[in-house]
C-alpha positions, 0 to 999 in steps of 0.5 A: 313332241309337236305342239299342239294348234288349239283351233280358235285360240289367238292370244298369247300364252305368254302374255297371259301366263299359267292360263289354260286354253279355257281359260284363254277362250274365256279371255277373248270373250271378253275382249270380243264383248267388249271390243278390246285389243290384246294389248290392253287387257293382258296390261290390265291383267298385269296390273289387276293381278299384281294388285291382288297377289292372284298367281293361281285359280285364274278361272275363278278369277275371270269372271270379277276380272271381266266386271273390272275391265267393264268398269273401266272400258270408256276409258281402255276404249279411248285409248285404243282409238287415241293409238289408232289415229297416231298410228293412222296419221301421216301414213301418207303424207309427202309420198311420191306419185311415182313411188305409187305407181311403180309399186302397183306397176310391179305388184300388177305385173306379178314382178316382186323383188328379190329377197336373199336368204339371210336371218330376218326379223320376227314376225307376228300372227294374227288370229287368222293364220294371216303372218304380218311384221309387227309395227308396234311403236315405242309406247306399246311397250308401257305395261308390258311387263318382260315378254321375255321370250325373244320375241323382238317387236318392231317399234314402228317404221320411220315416215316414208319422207326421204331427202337427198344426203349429199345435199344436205346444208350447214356441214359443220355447223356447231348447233349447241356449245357448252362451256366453250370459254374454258381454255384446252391443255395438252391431250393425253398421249398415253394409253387411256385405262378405261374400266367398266364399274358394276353395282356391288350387290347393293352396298352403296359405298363411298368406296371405289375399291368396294366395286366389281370392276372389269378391265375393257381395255381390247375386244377380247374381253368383250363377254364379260362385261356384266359378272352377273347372268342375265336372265332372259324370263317372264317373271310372275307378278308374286315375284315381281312384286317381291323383287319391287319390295325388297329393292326398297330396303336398300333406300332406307338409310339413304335420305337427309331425314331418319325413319325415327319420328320424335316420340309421341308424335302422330306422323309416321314417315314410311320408306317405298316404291310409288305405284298408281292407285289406278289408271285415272286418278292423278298420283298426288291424290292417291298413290300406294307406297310398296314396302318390305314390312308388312303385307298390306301397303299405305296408301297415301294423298298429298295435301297439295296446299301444303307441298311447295313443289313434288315430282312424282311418277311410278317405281319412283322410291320416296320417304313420305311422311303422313298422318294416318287415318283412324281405321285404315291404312290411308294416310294424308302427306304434306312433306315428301323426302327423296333419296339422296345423290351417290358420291362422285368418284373419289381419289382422283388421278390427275390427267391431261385432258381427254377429248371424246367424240360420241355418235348416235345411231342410226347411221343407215340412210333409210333408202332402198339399199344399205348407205351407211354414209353418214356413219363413215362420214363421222369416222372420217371426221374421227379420223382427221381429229384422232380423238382419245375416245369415240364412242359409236352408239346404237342401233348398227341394223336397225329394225325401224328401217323399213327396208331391212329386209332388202339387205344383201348379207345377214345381220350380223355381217352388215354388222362385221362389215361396218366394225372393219370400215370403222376400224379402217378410218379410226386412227389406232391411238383412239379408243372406240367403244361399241354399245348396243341398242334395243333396235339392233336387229342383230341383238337381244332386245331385252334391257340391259343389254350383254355387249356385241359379240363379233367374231372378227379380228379386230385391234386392241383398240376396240371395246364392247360395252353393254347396255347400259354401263359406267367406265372410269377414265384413267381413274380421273373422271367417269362416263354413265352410258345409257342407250334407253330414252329414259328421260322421255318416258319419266316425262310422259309419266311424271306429274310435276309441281313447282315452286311458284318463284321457280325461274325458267332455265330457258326462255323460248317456250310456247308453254306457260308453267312448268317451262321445259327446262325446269321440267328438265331439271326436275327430272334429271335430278330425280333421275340420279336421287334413284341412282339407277339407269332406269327407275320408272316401273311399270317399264317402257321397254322389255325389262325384268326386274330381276335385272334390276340390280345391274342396272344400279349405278356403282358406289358413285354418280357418274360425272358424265351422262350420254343417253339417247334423245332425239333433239341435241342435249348439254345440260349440268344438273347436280354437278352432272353433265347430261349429253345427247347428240341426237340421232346422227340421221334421221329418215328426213333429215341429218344430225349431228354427233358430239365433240367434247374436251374434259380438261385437267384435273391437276391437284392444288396445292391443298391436295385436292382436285378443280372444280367438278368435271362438268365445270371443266368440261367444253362440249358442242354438238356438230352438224354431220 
């Protein structure tokens, strides 16, 4: 059966779920009254509705939702103009006269490039008819909780700035090390084993023999990476709210502190998942805590006075401890517990040591064809240094380029093409894993991610992984693969405090307290206290939570982090080595990749292994 066009109904159903179309026009009434985008209220409606459990009678609902935006609509209002002049500024800054002029020459003249028949990226519609290419930014996604419906949103086009790649200066330049006094061995020469490790369902055991594990070692194997089915689905908020409770319960042994307060004490200490009292007020002064025991949830206010350093961000899961006030369910804190940190991988197998080469995409120059120089460069370079491993991470065929559209073959054979130049200049005894990216076009832009599927002889040596993933090497050391800028979007969201005698990790810094590098430090260790991949909620990426579990750690801390940043990372917290390349191109200027050796690990003479792997470990980033 056909599906029926409502005339005059532009929003999203999927963006408003089980509305009727009344329902609907009532919404976009609303939005004209008070000069709202869509974006904004279906976030808010998220959010209205996940607050008060409403998952029915939406039409009577409407009406007090309206005197809840009108409440707030200064606020809604500065946002969406604040976004506005982001989006406005630079349009047009550094575009050639010439490149002006040819397009209004051809456009005058009725000429228009030819486009090839191939599979092309979503589109978006306007209320009009009017069909435009999305051009969303990476923030749109703060409060979208899962469009799961397949639809990929483009995240925004580079600046149109360009230069020239075969000019480009300091080839070679070592741009950050680390470690780089610790003395290299001999290189593993045998095969490497390197396995996939999954979470085990919520049992977080010391144990490694407690985890599922899934041989990677050929590209045959390559869809059968994640055991459990990830389901693609809008997710209600009754039962986004469910799954953010009962997730917590797992945390409820996992702290220094107990739950148990001493008899007859006036303090209660509760176990639950941060969640903002609203939009505007700043999170220490007033916060909710999801919890799986009762109906209604504590709702808490840092007696900051008494706090000597917090840091606090939504989804976040705490133990905080407060006095409850008489009559309600408000409680004043002083004294915040955080999850404890998993194990490292235990019983170790000794290993000669490991060098490992990692590249960031894109690789694609942003010209007005495909030039995939740097990615062969970097393989070029594999191939000379025949590391054991080179890890190639996305996007392949980004959706960011603007030029994506020119391309002469479908996606997915730009892709198959690239896996046969890789495969041509790596030497056959290094290992190359493959992760995908939320911009390869040619994938499902939905966090996490299955691994790459290709139909494309490949050799043995090839290995599919998805996104993200924890592999064990030869059963020494671990590596946690992270392909979503996690980092930076608990930074946009995390409010910190800081010991006053706290000393600065680095000391070039425009800003006075915190200094980047505590900021750093601070977030990197509550990053692996939640141990999960991604543990900010409400998410910045297409994310159900019902995949929540998958993207847990396994039953240890990985020794080894490489998650995508745009400026080049080392940095070891906890014991924890966190790496970034940085993007190998970027639309105005080339990157770099990293090159790093993870030496022995023979026993002493007590039985027991070196030092850490991050101690051990020499690592620099490189100029492509």
């Amino acid at each position: 059966m056909a599906n029926l066009v409502h005339i005059g109904i532009y929003l999203k159903e999927a963006n408003f779920l089980g509305f009727d179309h009344d329902d609907l026009r009532n919404v976009q009434k609303i939005m004209e009254e008070l000069g709202l985008n869509e974006t904004v209220v279906s976030r808010e409606w998220d959010l209205y509705a996940l607050e008060h459990k409403i998952h029915s009678n939406f039409s009577q609902i409407i009406p007090k939702f309206r005197v809840y935006l009108k409440r707030r609509a200064k606020g809604l209002l500065e946002e969406i103009r604040q976004k506005e002049l982001e989006e406005q500024d630079g349009i047009f800054d550094d575009v050639p006269l010439s490149l002006v002029v040819d397009r209004v020459t051809s456009e005058s003249s009725g000429v228009k490039a030819s486009s090839p028949v191939k599979s092309s990226p979503a589109k978006s519609t306007t209320a009009a008819g009017t069909t435009t290419t999305a051009t969303k930014k990476e923030d749109d996604f703060d409060f979208d909780f899962n469009d799961n419906s397949g639809t990929r949103k483009r995240l925004g086009n580079p600046t149109s700035k360009t230069f020239v790649y075969s000019n480009r200066s300091h080839v070679g330049q070592v741009v950050l090390k680390y470690n780089q006094d610790i003395p290299t061995g001999t290189m593993e020469t045998k095969p490497l084993t390197i396995v996939t490790k999954v979470h085990d369902g919520g049992n977080h055991s010391t144990r490694p023999d407690t985890t599922d594990t899934v041989n990677t070692t050929t590209n045959n194997s390559n869809s059968t990476h994640i055991t459990k089915k990830v389901k693609y689905h809008r997710e209600t908020p009754e039962l986004r709210t469910k799954a953010l409770k009962d997730s917590v319960d797992l945390f409820k042994d996992k702290f220094e502190e107990s739950l148990c307060v001493p008899t007859g004490s006036e303090i209660q200490r509760i176990v639950g998942r941060v969640w903002p009292y609203d939009s505007e007020t700043p999170l220490p002064r007033r916060f909710f805590l999801f919890k799986n025991d009762s109906r209604e949830n504590p709702l808490f206010s840092l007696l900051e006075k008494d706090i000597s350093e917090y840091c606090l961000y939504p989804g976040q899961i705490l133990m905080v401890e407060g006095e409850k006030t008489v009559g309600s369910n408000f409680f004043f804190s002083n004294k915040i517990y955080y999850p404890k940190q998993l194990p490292f991988y235990q019983n170790r197998k000794e290993c000669d040591d490991v060098n490992i080469m990692v590249a960031q995409g894109p690789f694609d120059l942003y010209g007005s064809y495909a030039d995939y120089s740097p990615l062969l460069d970097f393989c070029n370079r594999v191939g000379e240094k025949k590391p054991n491993i080179a890890i190639f991470i996305g996007p392949f065929v980004d959706d960011q380029n603007p030029n994506i559209d020119n391309l002469d073959d479908s996606y997915n054979e730009v892709f198959s093409k690239l896996l046969q130049r890789i495969a041509e200049r790596v030497h056959p005894s290094t290992k190359v894993i493959i992760v995908p990216s939320l911009r390869d076009i040619n994938h499902d832009p939905m966090y996490p991610q299955l691994p790459f599927s290709t139909n494309i002889k490949l050799s043995d040596n090839f290995m599919f992984v998805p996104n993200p993933c924890t592999i064990v090497i030869n059963d020494s050391f671990t590596i946690g693969i992270n392909n979503c800028d996690i980092i930076s979007h608990m930074e946009s969201k995390c409010v910190l405090k800081m010991k006053e005698n706290q000393e600065s990790a680095t000391s070039t810094t425009n800003t006075t307290s915190p200094t980047a590098g505590d900021k750093d430090k601070y977030i990197l260790q509550s990053f692996l206290n939640q141990r999960t991949y991604y543990p900010l909620y409400p998410p910045q990426v297409p994310l159900g939570i019902s995949n929540n579990e998958i993207l847990s750690f396994p039953s240890f801390t990985p020794d080894i982090i490489i998650m995508p940043k745009q400026t080049p990372m080392i940095k070891s917290v906890d014991n924890v080595l966190f790496t970034s390349a940085g993007n190998l191109i970027n639309p105005n200027k080339a990157g770099g990749y990293l090159s790093m050796t993870v030496t022995n690990n023979k026993k002493e003479s007590d039985g027991q292994m070196k030092s850490p792997v991050s101690q051990r470990t020499n690592a620099m980033i490189i100029n492509i």
